[in-house]
ROPAKE-829801 format. One record per atom (N, C-alpha, C): x, y, z; residue number from 1; atom name. Coordinates in pm, whole numbers. Atoms other than C-alpha are relative to their C-alpha. Example, Ala and Ser with C-alpha at 12.3 -4.5 7.8 and 13.67 -1.06 7.14 Angstrom:
2
[[89, -119, 0], 1, "N"]
[[1230, -450, 780], 1, "CA"]
[[90, 120, 0], 1, "C"]
[[-82, -119, -6], 2, "N"]
[[1367, -106, 714], 2, "CA"]
[[-77, 109, 73], 2, "C"]
% end
This chain:
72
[[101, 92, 50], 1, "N"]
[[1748, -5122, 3867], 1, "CA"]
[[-107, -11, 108], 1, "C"]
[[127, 2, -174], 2, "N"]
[[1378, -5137, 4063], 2, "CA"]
[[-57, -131, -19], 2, "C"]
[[128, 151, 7], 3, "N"]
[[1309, -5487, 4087], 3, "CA"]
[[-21, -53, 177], 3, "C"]
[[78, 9, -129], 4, "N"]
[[1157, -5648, 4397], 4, "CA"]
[[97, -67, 55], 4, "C"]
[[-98, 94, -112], 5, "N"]
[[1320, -5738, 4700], 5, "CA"]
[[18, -79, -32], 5, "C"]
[[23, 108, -54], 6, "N"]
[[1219, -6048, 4687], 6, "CA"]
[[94, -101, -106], 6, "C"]
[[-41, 83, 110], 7, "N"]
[[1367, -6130, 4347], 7, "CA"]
[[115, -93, -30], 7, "C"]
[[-107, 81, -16], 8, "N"]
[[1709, -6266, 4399], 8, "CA"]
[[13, -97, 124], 8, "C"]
[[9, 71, -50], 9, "N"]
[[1602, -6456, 4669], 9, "CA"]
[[-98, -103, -58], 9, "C"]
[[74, 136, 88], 10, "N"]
[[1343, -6679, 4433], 10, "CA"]
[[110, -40, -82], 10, "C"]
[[-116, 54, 104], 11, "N"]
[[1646, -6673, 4189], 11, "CA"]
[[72, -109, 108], 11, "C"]
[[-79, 115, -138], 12, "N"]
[[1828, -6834, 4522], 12, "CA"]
[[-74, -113, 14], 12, "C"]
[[91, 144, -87], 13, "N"]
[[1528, -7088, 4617], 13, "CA"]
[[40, -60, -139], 13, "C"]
[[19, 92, 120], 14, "N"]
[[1517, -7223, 4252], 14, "CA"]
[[174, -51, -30], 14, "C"]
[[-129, 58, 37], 15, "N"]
[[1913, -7270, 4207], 15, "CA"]
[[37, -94, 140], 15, "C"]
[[-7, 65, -71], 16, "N"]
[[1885, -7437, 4529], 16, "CA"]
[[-69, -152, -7], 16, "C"]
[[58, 124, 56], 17, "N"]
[[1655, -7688, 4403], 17, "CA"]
[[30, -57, -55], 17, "C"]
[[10, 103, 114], 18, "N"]
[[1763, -7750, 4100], 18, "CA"]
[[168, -75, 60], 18, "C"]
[[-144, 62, -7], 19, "N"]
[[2112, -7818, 4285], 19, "CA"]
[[-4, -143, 125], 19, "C"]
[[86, 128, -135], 20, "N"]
[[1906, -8039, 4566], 20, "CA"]
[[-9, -119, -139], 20, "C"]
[[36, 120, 59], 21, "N"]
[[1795, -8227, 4252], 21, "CA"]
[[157, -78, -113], 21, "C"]
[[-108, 52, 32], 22, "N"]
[[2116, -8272, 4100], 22, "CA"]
[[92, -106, 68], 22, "C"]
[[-110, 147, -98], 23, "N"]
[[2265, -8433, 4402], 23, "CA"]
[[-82, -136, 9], 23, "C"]
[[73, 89, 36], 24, "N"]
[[1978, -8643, 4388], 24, "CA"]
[[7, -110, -114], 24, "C"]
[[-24, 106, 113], 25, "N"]
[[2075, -8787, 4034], 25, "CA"]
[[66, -30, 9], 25, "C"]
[[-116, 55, 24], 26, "N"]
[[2393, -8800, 4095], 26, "CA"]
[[44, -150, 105], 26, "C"]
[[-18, 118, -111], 27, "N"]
[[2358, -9042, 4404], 27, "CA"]
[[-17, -125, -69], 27, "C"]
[[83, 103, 126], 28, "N"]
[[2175, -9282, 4091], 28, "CA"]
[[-14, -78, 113], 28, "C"]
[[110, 76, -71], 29, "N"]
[[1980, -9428, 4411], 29, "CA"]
[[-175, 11, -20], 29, "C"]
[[111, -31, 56], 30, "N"]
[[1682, -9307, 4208], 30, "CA"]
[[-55, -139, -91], 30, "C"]
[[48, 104, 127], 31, "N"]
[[1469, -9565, 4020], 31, "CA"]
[[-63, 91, -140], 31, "C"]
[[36, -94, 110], 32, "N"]
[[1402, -9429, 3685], 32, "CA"]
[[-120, 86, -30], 32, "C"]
[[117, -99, -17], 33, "N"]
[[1080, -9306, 3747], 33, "CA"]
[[5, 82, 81], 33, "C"]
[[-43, -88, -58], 34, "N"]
[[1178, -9139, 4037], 34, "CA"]
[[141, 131, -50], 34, "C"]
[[-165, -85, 117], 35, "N"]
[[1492, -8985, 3804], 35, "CA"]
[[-113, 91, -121], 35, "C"]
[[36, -122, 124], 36, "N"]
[[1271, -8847, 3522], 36, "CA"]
[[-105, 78, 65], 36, "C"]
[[59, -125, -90], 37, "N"]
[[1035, -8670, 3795], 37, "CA"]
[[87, 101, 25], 37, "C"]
[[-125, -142, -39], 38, "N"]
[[1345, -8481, 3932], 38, "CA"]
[[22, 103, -177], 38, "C"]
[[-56, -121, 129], 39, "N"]
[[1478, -8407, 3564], 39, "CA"]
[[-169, 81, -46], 39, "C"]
[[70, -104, 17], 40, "N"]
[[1089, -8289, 3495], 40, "CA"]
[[14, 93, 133], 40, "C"]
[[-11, -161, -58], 41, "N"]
[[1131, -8071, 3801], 41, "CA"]
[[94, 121, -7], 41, "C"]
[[-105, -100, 41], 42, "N"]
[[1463, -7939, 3709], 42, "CA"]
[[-46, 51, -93], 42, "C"]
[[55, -73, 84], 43, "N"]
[[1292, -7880, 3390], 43, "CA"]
[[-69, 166, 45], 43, "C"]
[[88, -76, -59], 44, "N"]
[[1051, -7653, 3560], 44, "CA"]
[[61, 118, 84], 44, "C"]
[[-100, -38, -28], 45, "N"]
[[1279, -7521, 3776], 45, "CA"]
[[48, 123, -79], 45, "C"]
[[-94, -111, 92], 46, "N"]
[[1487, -7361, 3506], 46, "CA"]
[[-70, 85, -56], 46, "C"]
[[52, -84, 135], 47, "N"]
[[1213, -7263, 3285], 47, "CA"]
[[-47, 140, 90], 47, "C"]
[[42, -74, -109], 48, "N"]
[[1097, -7058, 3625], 48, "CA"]
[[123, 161, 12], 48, "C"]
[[-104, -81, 2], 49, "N"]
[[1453, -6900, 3659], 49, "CA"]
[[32, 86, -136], 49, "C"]
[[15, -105, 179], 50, "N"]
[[1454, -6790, 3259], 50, "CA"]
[[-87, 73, 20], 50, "C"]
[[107, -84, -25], 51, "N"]
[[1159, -6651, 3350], 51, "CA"]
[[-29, 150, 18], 51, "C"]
[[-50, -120, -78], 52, "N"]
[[1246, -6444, 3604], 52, "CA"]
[[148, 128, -48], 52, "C"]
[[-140, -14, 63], 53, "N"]
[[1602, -6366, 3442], 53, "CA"]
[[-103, 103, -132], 53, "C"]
[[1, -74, 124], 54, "N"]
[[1440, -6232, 3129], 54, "CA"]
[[-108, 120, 38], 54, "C"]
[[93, -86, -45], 55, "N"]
[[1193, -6020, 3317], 55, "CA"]
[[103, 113, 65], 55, "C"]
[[-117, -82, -2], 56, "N"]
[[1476, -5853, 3478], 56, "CA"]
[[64, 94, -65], 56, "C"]
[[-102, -59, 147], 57, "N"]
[[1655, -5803, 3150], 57, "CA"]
[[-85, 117, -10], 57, "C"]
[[108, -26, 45], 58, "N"]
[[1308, -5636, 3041], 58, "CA"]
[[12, 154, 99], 58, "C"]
[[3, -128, -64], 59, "N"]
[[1305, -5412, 3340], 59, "CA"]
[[154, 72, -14], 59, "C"]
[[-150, -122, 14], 60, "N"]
[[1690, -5279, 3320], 60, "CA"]
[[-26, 39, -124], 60, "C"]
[[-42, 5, 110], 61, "N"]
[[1652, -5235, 2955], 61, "CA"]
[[-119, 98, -10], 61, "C"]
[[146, -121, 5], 62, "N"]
[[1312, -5000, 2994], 62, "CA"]
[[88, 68, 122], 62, "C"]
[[-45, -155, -106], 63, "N"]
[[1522, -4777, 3271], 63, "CA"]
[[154, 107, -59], 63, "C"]
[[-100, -106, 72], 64, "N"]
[[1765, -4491, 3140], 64, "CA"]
[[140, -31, 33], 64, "C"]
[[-131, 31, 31], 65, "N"]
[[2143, -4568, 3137], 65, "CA"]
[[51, 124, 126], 65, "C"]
[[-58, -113, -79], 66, "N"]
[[2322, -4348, 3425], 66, "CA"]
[[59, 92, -63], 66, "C"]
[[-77, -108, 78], 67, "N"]
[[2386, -4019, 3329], 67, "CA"]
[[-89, 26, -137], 67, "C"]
[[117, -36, 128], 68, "N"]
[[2112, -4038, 3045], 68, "CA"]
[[-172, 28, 38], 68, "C"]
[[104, -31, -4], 69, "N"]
[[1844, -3903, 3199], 69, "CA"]
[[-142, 78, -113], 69, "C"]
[[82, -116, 134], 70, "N"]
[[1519, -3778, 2968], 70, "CA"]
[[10, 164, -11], 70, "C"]
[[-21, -126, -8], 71, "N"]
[[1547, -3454, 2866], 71, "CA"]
[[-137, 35, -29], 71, "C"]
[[139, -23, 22], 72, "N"]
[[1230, -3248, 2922], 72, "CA"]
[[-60, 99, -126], 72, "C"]
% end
Protein backbone atom coordinates (compact mmCIF):
# COMPACT_ATOMS: atom_id res chain seq x y z
CA UNK A 1 0.00 0.00 0.00
CA UNK A 2 1.67 3.73 -0.91
CA UNK A 3 0.27 5.92 1.54
CA UNK A 4 2.26 8.65 3.29
CA UNK A 5 4.51 8.31 6.02
CA UNK A 6 2.95 10.52 7.85
CA UNK A 7 -0.45 8.82 7.82
CA UNK A 8 -0.64 6.57 10.76
CA UNK A 9 0.86 8.94 12.80
CA UNK A 10 -2.24 11.63 12.27
CA UNK A 11 -4.39 8.42 12.72
CA UNK A 12 -2.21 8.30 16.21
CA UNK A 13 -2.54 12.24 17.07
CA UNK A 14 -6.40 12.09 16.56
CA UNK A 15 -7.03 8.76 18.70
CA UNK A 16 -4.97 10.47 21.16
CA UNK A 17 -7.24 13.28 21.44
CA UNK A 18 -10.22 11.93 21.20
CA UNK A 19 -8.91 9.60 24.20
CA UNK A 20 -7.45 13.00 26.03
CA UNK A 21 -11.10 14.09 25.65
CA UNK A 22 -12.67 11.14 26.95
CA UNK A 23 -10.76 11.24 30.16
CA UNK A 24 -11.85 14.63 30.30
CA UNK A 25 -15.65 13.61 30.44
CA UNK A 26 -15.19 11.04 32.35
CA UNK A 27 -13.59 13.11 35.30
CA UNK A 28 -17.47 15.04 34.97
CA UNK A 29 -15.31 18.11 36.43
CA UNK A 30 -16.53 19.70 33.20
CA UNK A 31 -19.39 22.26 33.36
CA UNK A 32 -21.71 21.48 30.62
CA UNK A 33 -20.58 23.89 28.34
CA UNK A 34 -17.23 22.96 28.73
CA UNK A 35 -18.59 19.03 28.14
CA UNK A 36 -20.42 19.70 24.84
CA UNK A 37 -17.18 21.60 23.43
CA UNK A 38 -15.10 18.38 24.07
CA UNK A 39 -18.01 16.07 22.65
CA UNK A 40 -18.05 18.78 19.55
CA UNK A 41 -14.33 18.15 19.33
CA UNK A 42 -14.54 14.48 19.58
CA UNK A 43 -17.08 14.98 16.97
CA UNK A 44 -14.50 16.47 14.74
CA UNK A 45 -11.99 14.39 15.73
CA UNK A 46 -13.64 11.27 14.43
CA UNK A 47 -15.12 12.73 11.42
CA UNK A 48 -11.15 13.60 10.67
CA UNK A 49 -10.12 9.89 11.34
CA UNK A 50 -13.15 8.49 8.88
CA UNK A 51 -11.69 10.66 6.72
CA UNK A 52 -8.48 9.57 6.59
CA UNK A 53 -9.56 5.76 7.10
CA UNK A 54 -11.70 5.87 3.99
CA UNK A 55 -9.03 7.52 1.91
CA UNK A 56 -6.84 4.69 2.69
CA UNK A 57 -9.52 2.17 1.85
CA UNK A 58 -9.68 4.21 -1.59
CA UNK A 59 -5.99 3.93 -2.11
CA UNK A 60 -5.56 -0.05 -1.31
CA UNK A 61 -8.58 -0.73 -3.33
CA UNK A 62 -7.12 1.28 -6.65
CA UNK A 63 -3.65 -0.90 -6.19
CA UNK A 64 -3.48 -4.56 -7.73
CA UNK A 65 -3.88 -7.52 -5.28
CA UNK A 66 -0.32 -9.39 -4.91
CA UNK A 67 0.37 -11.61 -7.51
CA UNK A 68 -2.22 -9.78 -9.88
CA UNK A 69 -0.22 -7.70 -11.61
CA UNK A 70 -1.66 -5.94 -15.11
CA UNK A 71 -1.05 -7.84 -17.88
CA UNK A 72 0.42 -5.86 -20.80
Amino acid sequence: MSEAPDTHEQLDRLIERLETAADQLRTGELDPDQAASVVEQCATFASQASAELERLARVAASEPLPGQDQLL
